[in-house]
ZADO-1210 file (C-alpha; in nm, 4 decimals, padded with zeros to 6 digits):
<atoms>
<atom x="00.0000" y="00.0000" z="00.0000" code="UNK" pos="1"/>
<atom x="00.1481" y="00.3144" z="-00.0955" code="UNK" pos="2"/>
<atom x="-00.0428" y="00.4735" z="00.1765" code="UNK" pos="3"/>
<atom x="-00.0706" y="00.3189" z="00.5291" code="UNK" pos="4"/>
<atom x="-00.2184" y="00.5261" z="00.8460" code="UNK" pos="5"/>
<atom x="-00.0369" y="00.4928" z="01.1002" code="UNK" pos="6"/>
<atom x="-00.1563" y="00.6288" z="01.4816" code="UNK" pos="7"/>
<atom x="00.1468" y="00.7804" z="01.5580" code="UNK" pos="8"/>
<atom x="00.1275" y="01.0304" z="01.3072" code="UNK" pos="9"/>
<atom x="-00.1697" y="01.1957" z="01.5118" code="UNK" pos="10"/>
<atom x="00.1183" y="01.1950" z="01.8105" code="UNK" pos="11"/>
<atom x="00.3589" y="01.3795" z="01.5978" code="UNK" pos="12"/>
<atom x="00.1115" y="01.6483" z="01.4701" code="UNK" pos="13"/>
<atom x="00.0036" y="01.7374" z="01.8371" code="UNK" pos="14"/>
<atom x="00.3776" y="01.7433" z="01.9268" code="UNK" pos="15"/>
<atom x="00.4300" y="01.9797" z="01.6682" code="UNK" pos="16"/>
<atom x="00.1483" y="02.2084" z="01.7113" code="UNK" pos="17"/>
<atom x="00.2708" y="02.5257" z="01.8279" code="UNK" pos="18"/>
<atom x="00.6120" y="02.4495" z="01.7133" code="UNK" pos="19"/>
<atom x="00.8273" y="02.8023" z="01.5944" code="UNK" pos="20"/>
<atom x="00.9856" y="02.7676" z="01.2084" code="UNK" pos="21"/>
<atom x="01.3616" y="02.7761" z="01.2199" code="UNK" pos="22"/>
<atom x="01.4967" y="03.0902" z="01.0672" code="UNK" pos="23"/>
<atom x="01.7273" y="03.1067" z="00.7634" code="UNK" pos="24"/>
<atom x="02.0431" y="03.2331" z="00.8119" code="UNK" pos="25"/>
<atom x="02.0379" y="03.6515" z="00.7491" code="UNK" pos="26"/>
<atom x="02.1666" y="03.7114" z="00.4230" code="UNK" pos="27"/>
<atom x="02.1887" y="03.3769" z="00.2731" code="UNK" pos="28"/>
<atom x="02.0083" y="03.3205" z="-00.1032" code="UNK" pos="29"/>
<atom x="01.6339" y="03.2084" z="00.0233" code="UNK" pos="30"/>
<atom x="01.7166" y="02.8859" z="-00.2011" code="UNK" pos="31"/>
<atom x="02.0290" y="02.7826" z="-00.0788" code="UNK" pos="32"/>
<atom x="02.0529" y="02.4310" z="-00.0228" code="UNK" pos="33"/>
<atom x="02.2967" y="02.4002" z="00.2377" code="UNK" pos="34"/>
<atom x="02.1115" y="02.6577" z="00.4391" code="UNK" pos="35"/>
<atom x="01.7693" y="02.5239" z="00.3744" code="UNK" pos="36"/>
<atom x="01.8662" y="02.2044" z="00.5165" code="UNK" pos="37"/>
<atom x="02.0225" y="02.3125" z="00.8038" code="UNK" pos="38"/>
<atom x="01.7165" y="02.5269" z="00.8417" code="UNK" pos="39"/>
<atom x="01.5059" y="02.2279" z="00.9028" code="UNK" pos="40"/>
<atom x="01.7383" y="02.0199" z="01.0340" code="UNK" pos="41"/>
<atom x="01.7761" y="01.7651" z="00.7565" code="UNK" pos="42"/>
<atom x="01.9659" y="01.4105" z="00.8597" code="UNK" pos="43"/>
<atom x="02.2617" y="01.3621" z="00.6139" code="UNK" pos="44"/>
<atom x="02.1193" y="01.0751" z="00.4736" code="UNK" pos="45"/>
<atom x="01.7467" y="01.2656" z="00.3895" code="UNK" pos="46"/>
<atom x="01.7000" y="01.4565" z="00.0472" code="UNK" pos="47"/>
<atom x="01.4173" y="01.7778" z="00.1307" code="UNK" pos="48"/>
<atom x="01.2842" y="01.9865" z="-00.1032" code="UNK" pos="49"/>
<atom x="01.0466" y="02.2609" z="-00.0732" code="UNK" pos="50"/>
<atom x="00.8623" y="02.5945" z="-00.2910" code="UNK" pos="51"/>
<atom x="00.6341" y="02.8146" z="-00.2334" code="UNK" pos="52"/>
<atom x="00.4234" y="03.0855" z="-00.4322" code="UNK" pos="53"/>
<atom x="00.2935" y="03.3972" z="-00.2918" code="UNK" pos="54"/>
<atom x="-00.0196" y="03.4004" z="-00.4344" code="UNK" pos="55"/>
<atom x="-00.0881" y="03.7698" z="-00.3323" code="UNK" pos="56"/>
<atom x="00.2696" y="03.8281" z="-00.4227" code="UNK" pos="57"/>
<atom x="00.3709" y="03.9900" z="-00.7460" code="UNK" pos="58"/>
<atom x="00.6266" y="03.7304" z="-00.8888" code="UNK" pos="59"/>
<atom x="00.4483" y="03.3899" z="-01.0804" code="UNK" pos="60"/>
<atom x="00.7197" y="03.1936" z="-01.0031" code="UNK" pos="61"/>
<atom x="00.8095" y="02.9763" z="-00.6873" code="UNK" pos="62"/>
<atom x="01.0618" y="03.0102" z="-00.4659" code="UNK" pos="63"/>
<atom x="01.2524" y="02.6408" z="-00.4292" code="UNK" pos="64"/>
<atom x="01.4344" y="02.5310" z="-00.1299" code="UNK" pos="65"/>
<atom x="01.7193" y="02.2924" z="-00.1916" code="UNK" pos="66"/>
<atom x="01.7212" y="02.0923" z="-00.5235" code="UNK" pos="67"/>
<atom x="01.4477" y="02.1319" z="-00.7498" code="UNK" pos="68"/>
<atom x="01.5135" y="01.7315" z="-00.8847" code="UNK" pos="69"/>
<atom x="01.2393" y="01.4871" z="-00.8958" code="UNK" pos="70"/>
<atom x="01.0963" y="01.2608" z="-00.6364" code="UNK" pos="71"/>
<atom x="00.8623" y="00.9834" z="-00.6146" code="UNK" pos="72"/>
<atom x="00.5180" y="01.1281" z="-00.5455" code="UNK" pos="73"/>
<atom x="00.3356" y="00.8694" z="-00.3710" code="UNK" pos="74"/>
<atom x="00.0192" y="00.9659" z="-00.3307" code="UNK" pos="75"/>
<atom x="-00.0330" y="01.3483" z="-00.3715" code="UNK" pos="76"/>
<atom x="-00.0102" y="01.1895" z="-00.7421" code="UNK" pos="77"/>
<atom x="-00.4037" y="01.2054" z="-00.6534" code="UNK" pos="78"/>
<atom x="-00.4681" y="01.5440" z="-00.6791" code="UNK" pos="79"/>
<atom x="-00.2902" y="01.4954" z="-01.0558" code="UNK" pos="80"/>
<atom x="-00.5357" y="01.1925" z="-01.1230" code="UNK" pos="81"/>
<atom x="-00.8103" y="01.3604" z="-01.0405" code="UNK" pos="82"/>
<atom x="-00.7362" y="01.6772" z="-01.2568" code="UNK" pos="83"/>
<atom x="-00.6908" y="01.4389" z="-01.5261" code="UNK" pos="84"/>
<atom x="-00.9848" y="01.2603" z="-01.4670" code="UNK" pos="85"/>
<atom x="-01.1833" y="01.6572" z="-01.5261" code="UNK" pos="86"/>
<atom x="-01.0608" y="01.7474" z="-01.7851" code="UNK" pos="87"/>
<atom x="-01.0542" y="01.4238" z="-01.9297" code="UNK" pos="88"/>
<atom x="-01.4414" y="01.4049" z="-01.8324" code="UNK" pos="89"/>
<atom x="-01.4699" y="01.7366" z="-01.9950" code="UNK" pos="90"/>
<atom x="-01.3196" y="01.6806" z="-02.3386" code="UNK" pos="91"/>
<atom x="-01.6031" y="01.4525" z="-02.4075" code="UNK" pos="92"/>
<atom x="-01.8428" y="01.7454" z="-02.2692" code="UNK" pos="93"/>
<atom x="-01.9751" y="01.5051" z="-01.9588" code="UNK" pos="94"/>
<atom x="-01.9735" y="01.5214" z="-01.6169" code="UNK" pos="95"/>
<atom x="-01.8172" y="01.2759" z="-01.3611" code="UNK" pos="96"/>
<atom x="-02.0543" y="00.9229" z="-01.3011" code="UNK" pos="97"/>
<atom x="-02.1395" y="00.9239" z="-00.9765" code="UNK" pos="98"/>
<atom x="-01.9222" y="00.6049" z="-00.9131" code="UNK" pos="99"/>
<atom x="-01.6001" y="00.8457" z="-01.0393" code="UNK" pos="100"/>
<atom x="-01.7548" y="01.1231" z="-00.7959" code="UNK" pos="101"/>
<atom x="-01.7450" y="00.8665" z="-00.4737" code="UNK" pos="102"/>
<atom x="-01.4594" y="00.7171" z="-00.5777" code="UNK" pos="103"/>
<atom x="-01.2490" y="01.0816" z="-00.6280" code="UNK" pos="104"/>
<atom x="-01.3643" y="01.1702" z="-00.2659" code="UNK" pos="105"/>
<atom x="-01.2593" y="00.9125" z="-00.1258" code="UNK" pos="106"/>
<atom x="-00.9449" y="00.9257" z="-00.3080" code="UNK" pos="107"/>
<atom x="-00.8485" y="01.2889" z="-00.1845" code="UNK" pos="108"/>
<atom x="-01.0078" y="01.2533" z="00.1157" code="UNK" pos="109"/>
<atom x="-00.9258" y="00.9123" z="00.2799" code="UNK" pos="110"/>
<atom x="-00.6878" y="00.8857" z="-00.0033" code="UNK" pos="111"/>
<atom x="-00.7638" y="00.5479" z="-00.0809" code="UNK" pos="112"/>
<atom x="-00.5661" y="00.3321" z="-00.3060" code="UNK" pos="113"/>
<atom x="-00.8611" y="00.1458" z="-00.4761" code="UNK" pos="114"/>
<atom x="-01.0192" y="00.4357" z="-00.5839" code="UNK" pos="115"/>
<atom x="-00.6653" y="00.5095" z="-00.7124" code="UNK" pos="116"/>
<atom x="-00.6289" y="00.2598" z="-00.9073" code="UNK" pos="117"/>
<atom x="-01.0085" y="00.2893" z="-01.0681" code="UNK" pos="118"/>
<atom x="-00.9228" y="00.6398" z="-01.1955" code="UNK" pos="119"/>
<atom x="-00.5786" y="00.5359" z="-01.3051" code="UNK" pos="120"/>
<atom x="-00.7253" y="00.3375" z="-01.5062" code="UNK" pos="121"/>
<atom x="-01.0166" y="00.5981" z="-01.6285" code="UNK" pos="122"/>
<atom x="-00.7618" y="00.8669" z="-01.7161" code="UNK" pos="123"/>
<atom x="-00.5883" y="00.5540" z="-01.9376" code="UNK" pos="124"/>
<atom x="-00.3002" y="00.5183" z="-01.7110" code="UNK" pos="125"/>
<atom x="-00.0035" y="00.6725" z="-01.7506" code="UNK" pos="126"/>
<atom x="-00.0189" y="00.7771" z="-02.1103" code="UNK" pos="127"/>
<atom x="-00.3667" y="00.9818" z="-02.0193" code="UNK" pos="128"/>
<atom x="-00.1805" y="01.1900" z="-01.7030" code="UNK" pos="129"/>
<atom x="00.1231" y="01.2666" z="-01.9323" code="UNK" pos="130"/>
<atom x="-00.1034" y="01.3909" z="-02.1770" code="UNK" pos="131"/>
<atom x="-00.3103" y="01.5716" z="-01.9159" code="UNK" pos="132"/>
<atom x="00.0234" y="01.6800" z="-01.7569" code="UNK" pos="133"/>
<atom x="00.1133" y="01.8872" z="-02.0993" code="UNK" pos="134"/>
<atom x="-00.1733" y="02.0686" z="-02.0948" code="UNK" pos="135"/>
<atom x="-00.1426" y="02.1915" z="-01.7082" code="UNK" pos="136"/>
<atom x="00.1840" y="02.3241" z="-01.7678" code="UNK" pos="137"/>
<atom x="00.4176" y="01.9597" z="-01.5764" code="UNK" pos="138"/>
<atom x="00.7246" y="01.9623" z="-01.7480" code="UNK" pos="139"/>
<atom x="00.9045" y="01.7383" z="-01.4906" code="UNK" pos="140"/>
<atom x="00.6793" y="01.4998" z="-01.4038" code="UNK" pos="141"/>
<atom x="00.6916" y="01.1312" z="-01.5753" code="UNK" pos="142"/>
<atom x="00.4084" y="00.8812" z="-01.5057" code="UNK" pos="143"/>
<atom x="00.4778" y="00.5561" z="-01.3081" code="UNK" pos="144"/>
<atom x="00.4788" y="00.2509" z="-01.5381" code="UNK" pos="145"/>
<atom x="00.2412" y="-00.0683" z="-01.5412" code="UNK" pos="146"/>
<atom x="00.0090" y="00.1017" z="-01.2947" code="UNK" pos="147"/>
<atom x="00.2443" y="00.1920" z="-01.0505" code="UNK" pos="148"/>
<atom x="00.1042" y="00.5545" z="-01.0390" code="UNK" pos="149"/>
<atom x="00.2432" y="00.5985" z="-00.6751" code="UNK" pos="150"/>
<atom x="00.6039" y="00.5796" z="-00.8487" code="UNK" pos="151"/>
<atom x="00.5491" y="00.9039" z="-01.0704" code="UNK" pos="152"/>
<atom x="00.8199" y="01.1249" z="-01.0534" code="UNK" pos="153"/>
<atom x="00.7707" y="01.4817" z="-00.9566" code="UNK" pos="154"/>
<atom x="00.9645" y="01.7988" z="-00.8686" code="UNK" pos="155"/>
<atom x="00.8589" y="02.1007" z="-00.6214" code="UNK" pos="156"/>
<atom x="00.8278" y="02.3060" z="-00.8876" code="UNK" pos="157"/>
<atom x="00.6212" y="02.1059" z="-01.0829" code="UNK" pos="158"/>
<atom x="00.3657" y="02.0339" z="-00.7939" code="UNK" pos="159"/>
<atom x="00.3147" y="02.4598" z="-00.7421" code="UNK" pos="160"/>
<atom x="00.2571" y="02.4026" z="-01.1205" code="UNK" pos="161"/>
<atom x="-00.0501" y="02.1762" z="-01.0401" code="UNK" pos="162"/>
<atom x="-00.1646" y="02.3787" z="-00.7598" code="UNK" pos="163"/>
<atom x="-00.1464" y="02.7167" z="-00.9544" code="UNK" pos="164"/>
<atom x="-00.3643" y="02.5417" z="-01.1853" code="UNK" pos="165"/>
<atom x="-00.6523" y="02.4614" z="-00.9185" code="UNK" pos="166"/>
<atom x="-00.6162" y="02.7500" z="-00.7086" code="UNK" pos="167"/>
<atom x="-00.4053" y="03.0530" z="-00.9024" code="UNK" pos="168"/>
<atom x="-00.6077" y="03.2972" z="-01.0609" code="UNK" pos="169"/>
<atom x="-00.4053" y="03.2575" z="-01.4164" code="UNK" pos="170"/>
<atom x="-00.5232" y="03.0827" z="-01.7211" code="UNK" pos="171"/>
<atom x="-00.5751" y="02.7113" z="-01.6541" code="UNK" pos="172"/>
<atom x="-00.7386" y="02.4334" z="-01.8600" code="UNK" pos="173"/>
<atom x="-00.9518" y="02.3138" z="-01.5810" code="UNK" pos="174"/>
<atom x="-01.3061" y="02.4975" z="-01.5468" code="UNK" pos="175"/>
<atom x="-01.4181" y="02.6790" z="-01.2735" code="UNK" pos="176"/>
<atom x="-01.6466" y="02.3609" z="-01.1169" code="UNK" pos="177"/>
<atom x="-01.3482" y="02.1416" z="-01.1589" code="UNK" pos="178"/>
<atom x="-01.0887" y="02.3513" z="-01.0072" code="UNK" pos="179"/>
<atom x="-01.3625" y="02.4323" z="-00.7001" code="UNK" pos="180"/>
<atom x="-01.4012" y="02.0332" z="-00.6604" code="UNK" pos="181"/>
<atom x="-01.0650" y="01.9594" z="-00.6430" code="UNK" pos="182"/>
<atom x="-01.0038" y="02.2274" z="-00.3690" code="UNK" pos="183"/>
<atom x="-01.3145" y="02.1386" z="-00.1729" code="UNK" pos="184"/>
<atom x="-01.1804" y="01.7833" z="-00.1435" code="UNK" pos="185"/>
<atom x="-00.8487" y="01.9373" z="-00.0236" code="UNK" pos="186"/>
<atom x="-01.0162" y="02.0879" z="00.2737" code="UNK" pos="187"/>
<atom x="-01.1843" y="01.7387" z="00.3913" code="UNK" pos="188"/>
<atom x="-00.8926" y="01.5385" z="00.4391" code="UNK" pos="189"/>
<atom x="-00.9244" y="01.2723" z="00.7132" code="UNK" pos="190"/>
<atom x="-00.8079" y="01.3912" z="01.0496" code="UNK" pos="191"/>
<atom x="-00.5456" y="01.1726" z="01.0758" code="UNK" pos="192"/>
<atom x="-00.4374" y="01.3017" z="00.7318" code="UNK" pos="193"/>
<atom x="-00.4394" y="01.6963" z="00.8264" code="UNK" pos="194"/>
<atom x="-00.0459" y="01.7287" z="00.9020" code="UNK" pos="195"/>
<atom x="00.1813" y="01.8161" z="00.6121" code="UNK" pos="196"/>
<atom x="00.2261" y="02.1652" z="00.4746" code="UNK" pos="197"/>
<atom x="-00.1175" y="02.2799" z="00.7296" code="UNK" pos="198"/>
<atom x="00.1715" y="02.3584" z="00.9716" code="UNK" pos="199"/>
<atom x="00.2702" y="02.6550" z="00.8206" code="UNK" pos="200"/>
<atom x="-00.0875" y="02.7929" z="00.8189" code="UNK" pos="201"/>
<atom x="-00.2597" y="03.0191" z="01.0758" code="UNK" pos="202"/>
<atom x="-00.5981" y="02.9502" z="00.9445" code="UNK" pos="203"/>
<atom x="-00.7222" y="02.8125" z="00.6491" code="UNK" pos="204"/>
<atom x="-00.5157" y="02.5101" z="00.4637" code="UNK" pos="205"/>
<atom x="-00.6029" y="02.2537" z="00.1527" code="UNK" pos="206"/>
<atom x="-00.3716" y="01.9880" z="00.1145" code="UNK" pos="207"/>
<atom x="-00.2948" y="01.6303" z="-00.0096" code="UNK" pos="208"/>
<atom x="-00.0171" y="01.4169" z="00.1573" code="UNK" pos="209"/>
<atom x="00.1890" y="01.0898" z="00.0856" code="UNK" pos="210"/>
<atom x="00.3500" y="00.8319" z="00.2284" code="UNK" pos="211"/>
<atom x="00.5728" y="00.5543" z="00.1144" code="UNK" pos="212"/>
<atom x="00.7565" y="00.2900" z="00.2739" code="UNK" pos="213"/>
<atom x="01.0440" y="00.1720" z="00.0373" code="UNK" pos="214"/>
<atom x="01.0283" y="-00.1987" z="00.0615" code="UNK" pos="215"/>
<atom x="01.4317" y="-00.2432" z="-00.0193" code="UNK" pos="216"/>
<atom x="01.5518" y="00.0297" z="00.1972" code="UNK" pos="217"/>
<atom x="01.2422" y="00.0262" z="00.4513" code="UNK" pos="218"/>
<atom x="01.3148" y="00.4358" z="00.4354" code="UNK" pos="219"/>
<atom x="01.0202" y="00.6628" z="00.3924" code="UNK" pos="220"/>
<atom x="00.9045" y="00.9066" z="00.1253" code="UNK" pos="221"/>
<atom x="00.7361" y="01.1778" z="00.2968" code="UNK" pos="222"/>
<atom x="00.5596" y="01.4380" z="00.0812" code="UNK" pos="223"/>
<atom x="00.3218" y="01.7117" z="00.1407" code="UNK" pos="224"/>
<atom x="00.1126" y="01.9642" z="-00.1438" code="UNK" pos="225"/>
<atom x="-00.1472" y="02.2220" z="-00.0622" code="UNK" pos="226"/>
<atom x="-00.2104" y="02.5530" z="-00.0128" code="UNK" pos="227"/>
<atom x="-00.1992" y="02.7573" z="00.3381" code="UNK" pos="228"/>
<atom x="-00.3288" y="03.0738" z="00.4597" code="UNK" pos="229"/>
<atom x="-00.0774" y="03.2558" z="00.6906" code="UNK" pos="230"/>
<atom x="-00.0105" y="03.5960" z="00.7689" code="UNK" pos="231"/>
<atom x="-00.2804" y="03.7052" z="00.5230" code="UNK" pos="232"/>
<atom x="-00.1400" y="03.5717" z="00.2362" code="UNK" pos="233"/>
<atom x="-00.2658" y="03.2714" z="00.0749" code="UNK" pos="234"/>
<atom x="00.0925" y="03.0432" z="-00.0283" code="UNK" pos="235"/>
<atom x="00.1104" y="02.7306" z="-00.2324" code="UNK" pos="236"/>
<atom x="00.3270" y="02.4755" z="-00.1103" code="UNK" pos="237"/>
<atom x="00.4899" y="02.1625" z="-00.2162" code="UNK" pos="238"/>
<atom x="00.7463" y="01.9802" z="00.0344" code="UNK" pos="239"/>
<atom x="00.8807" y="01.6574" z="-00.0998" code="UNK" pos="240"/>
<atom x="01.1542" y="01.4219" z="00.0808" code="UNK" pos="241"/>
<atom x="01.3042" y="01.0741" z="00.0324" code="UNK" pos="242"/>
<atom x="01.5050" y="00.8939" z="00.3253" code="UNK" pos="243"/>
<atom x="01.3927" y="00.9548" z="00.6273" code="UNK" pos="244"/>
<atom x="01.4062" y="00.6905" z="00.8770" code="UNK" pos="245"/>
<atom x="01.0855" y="00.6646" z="00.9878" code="UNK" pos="246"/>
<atom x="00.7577" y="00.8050" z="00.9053" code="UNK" pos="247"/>
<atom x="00.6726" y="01.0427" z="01.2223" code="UNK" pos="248"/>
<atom x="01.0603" y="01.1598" z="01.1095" code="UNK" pos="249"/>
<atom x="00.9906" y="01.2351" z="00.7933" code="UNK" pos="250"/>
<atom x="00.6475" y="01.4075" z="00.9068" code="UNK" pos="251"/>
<atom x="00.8506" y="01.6506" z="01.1167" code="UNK" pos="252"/>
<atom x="01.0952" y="01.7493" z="00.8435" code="UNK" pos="253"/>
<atom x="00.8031" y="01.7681" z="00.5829" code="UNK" pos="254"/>
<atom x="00.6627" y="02.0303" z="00.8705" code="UNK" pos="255"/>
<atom x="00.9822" y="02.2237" z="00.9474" code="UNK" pos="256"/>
<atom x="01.0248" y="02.3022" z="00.5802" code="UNK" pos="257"/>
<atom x="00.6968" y="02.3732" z="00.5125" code="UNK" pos="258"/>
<atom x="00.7106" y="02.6320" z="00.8223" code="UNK" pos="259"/>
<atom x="01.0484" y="02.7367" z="00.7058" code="UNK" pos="260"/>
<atom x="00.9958" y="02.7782" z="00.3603" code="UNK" pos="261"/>
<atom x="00.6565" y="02.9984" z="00.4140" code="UNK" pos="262"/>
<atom x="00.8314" y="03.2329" z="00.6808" code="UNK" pos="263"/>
<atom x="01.1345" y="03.2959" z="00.4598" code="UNK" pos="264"/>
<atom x="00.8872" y="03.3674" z="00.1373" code="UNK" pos="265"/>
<atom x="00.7236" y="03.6211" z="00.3635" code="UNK" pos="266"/>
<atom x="01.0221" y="03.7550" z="00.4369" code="UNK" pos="267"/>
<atom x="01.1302" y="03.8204" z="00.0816" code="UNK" pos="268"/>
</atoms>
């Protein structure tokens, strides 16, 4: 299972709650690698990479934290399969059945790996989300083979990319009522499922998380894509990391960047 809930994770959220960002060092580029990860406290062995758009900033481009290079998405790859089922659903000037519509709440919501595999297979697998990819603007993210979706590879970039296109205000192939659906579903994410970039917010938040334990390495891919209100300002946010040794770990580093990487946008 590419996505396995574990109790402790409600632990580490509560633990965390409250929890100041770690500054960046004063004067240092916001991107820097080096001092992003010492920022947040990265173990050696742990790859972390974060953006984040202003979205009442003035610039249309992230800001990335460490190195923008791909990782495997496991399963915030839903939010993608879901966009592709829309606008897939669209071309052919229909609306979801109502088996896709249960099946692409409980996918975001619960994010179950059934319904995953269903709409894999609706969008036409990995050939239909590289084609839907194209048209949202993805230019560094390749499908996972032989419906392995939860093996897509992704970049932090490319994940604001995705977001922008459900909740920026620019030109975007999906419509209105499939950009609001997607977002509602990103606001009813099972409790157990709330931590991930919602710990740089100070109210509202909209987010999709994944979790992967690698089966030769039994190290965890931690990952974390949403958008946050804080300060005022509504940010999108993509946190990605590979490595970690454990997956309350890899929840607290997907947390300190995600607080990290907002405050220094703010900042800037």
């Amino acid at each position: 299972m590419l996505n396995r809930p574990l109790a402790v994770v409600a632990t580490v959220v509560t633990l965390l709650a409250g929890a100041a960002p770690a500054a960046l060092a004063a004067g240092a580029a916001p991107g820097s690698s080096p001092t992003f990860r010492t920022a947040v406290q990265a173990p050696a062995e742990v790859r972390v990479t974060a953006a984040v758009l202003d979205l009442d900033g003035t610039g249309r481009e992230p800001v990335v934290y460490g190195d923008d290079t791909p990782y495997d998405t496991a399963s915030i790859v839903k939010v993608d399969i879901l966009a592709s089922l829309l606008l897939h659903a669209r071309d052919h000037r229909r609306a979801l059945t109502a088996r896709e519509s249960a099946l692409a709440q409980v996918m975001i919501r619960d994010s179950d790996n059934d319904a995953a595999n269903a709409l894999w297979h609706s969008i036409g697998g990995a050939p239909g989300l590289a084609s839907a990819n194209k048209r949202l603007g993805l230019t560094s993210t390749t499908p996972g083979t032989a419906g392995r979706w939860g093996l897509t590879r992704t970049t932090a970039g490319d994940q604001i990319r995705l977001l922008s296109a459900v909740f920026g205000s620019g030109p975007t192939p999906l419509d209105t009522a499939s950009r609001s659906r997607i977002a509602t579903l990103m606001t009813e994410i099972a409790a157990d499922q709330s931590w991930g970039v919602s710990a740089a917010a100070d109210s509202g938040w909209a987010l999709k998380n994944g979790w992967l334990m690698r089966t030769t390495t039994d190290l965890w891919d931690i990952n974390s894509v949403g958008r946050v209100t804080a300060g005022g300002h509504h940010y999108l946010v993509a946190v990605l990391s590979n490595g970690n040794a454990s997956m309350p770990d890899g929840v607290q580093l997907v947390e300190r960047a995600a607080r990290t990487a907002v405050t220094a946008t703010a900042a800037h």
